[in-house]
C-alpha positions in Angstrom: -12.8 -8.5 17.4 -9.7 -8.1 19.4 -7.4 -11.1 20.1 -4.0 -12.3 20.8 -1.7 -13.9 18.4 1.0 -16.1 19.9 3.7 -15.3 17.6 7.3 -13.1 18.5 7.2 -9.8 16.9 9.0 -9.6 13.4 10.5 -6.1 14.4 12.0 -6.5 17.7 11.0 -10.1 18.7 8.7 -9.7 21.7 7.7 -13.3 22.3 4.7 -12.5 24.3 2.4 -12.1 21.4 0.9 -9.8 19.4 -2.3 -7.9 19.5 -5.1 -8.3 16.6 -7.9 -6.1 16.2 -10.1 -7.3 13.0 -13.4 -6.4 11.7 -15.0 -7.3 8.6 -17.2 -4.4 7.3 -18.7 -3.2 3.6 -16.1 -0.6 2.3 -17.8 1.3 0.0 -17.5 0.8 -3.9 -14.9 -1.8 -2.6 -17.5 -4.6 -1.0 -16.9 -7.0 1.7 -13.2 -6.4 3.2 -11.8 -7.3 6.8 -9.5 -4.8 8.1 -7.0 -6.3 10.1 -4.7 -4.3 12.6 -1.2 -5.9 14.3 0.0 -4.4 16.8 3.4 -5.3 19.3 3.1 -4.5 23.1 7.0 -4.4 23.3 8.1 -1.7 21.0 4.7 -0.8 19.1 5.1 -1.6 15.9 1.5 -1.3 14.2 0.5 -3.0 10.7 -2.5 -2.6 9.1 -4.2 -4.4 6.0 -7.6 -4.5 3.8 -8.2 -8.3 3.1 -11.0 -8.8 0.8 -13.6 -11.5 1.4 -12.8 -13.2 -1.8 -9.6 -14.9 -2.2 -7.8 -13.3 -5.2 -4.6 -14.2 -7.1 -1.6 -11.8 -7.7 -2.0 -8.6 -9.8 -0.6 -5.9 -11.2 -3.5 -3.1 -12.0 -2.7 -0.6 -14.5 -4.3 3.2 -15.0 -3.2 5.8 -16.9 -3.7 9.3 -15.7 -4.7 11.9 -18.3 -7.2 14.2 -16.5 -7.6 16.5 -13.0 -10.9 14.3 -12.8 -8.5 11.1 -12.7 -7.2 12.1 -8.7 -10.6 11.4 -7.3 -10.2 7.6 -8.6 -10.8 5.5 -5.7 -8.1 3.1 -4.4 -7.2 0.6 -2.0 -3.7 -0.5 -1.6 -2.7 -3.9 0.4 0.3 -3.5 3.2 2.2 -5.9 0.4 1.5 -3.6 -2.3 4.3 -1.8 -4.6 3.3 1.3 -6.3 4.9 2.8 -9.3 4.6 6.4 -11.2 5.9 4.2 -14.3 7.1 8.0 -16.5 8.8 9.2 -13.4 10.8 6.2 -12.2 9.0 6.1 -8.8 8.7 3.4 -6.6 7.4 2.8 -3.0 7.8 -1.0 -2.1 6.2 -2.3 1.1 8.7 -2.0 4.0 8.5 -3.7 7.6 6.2 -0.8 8.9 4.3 -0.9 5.5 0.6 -0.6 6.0 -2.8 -0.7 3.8 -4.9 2.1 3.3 -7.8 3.4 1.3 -7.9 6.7 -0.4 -7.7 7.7 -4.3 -4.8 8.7 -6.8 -4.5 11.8 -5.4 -3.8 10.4 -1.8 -1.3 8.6 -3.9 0.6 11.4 -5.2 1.1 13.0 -2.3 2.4 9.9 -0.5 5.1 9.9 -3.4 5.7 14.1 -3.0 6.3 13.6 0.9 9.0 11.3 0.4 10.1 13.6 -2.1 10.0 16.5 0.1 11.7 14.3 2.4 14.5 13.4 0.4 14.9 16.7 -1.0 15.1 18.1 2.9 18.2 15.9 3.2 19.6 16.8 -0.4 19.6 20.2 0.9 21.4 19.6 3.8 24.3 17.7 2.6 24.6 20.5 -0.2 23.5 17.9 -3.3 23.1 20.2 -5.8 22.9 17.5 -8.5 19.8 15.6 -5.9 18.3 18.4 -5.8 17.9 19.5 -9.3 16.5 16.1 -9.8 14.4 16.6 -7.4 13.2 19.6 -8.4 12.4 18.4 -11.9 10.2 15.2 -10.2 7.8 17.9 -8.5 7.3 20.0 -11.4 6.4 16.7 -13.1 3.9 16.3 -10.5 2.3 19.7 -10.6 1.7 19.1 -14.2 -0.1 15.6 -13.5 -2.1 17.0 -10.7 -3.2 20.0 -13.3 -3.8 17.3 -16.2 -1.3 18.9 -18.5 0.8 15.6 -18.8 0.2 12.5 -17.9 1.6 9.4 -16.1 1.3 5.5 -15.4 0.0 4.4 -11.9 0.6 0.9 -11.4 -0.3 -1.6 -8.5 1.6 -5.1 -8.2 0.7 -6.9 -5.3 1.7 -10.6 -4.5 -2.0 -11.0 -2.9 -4.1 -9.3 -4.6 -5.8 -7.0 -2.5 -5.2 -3.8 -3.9 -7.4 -2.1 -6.2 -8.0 0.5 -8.6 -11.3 1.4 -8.9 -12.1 2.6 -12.5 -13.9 0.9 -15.3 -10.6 1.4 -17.7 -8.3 -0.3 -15.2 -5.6 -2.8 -16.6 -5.6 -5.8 -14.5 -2.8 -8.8 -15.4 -1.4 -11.4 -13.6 2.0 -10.9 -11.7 4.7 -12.5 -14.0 6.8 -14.8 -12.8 9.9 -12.5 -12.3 7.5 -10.0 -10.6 6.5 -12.8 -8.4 10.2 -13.5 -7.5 11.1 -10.2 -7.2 8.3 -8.6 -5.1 8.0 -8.3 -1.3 4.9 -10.1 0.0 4.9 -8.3 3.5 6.2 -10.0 7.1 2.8 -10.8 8.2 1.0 -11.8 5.1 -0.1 -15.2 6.9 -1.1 -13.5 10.3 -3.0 -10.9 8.5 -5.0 -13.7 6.7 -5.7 -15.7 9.4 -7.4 -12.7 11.3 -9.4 -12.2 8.7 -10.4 -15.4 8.6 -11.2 -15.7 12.4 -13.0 -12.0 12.0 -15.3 -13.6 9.6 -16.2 -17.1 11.8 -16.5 -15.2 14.4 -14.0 -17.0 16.3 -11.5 -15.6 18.6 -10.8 -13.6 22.4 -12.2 -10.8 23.1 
């Protein structure tokens, strides 16, 4: 279902509205989610998020990763979610052009290397030897997760609750109160929920 959403854009602020596609489908091993897409006419800035069909509180989900047969864990991770590699000091919090996505821990690491890679391209260009040494020691890290010889803490704190590790010896808590304070929720948490509320009524302009 494909609609418009009379709201400016939170990017550039295009005040002619934005474009919503949503549709509610069974993801499997996940169950009922609506996947809901913004998108801005004016400078096309595109979100994306997996809103389950069951209101859920705030959670951080915790897994530890011991084994090559770990990486084919299945995930999903909200466009409000902040990951962590807990051992290696990594973080990737959700940023304005932050979006959800379903894969498993493997995906994940390799969304952490490319921003390593990335960083490492520019360490390398200025000459930061010390950066890149650093650097260097957070990929080898890697290589020994990825190969099971060591292992590491994923975690997944999201102020909704949409994100998910799916693994019988998942962690699950609630946020605490400082997390709460302290992490992003996303700039179109509400829009995202309302789509998927109109996706599932049935309600909207095609």
């Amino acid at each position: 279902m494909e609609s418009k959403i009379d709201v400016s854009c939170v990017i550039c602020g295009f005040d002619e509205g934005l474009s919503m596609l949503a549709h509610t489908e069974e993801i499997a091993y996940f169950g009922e989610h609506t996947q809901v897409t913004l998108t801005c006419p004016g400078c096309g800035w595109r979100q994306t998020d997996f809103i389950p069909a069951e209101a859920r509180e705030g959670s951080c989900q915790t897994y530890r990763i011991d084994a090559v047969e770990d990486l084919q864990i299945r995930v999903i991770r909200g466009s409000a979610c902040t990951v962590r590699l807990v051992e290696l000091d990594l973080e990737v919090r959700p940023g304005s052009h932050s979006t959800g996505y379903v894969s498993n821990i493997e995906g994940v690491l390799n969304r952490f290397q490319e921003v390593v890679d990335m960083v490492g391209r520019q360490a390398a260009t200025e000459g930061n030897e010390d950066a890149i040494s650093e650097l260097t020691q957070i990929t080898e890290a890697m290589l020994l997760i990825r190969s099971g010889q060591t292992g590491a803490t994923l975690e997944f704190l999201d102020p909704h609750g949409h994100s998910m590790i799916l693994t019988d010896d998942v962690e699950t808590r609630p946020l605490t109160e400082e997390e709460r304070d302290d992490l992003p929720v996303g700039p179109a948490a509400g829009l995202m929920e309302a789509g998927a509320s109109l996706s599932r009524s049935g309600t909207g302009t095609e």
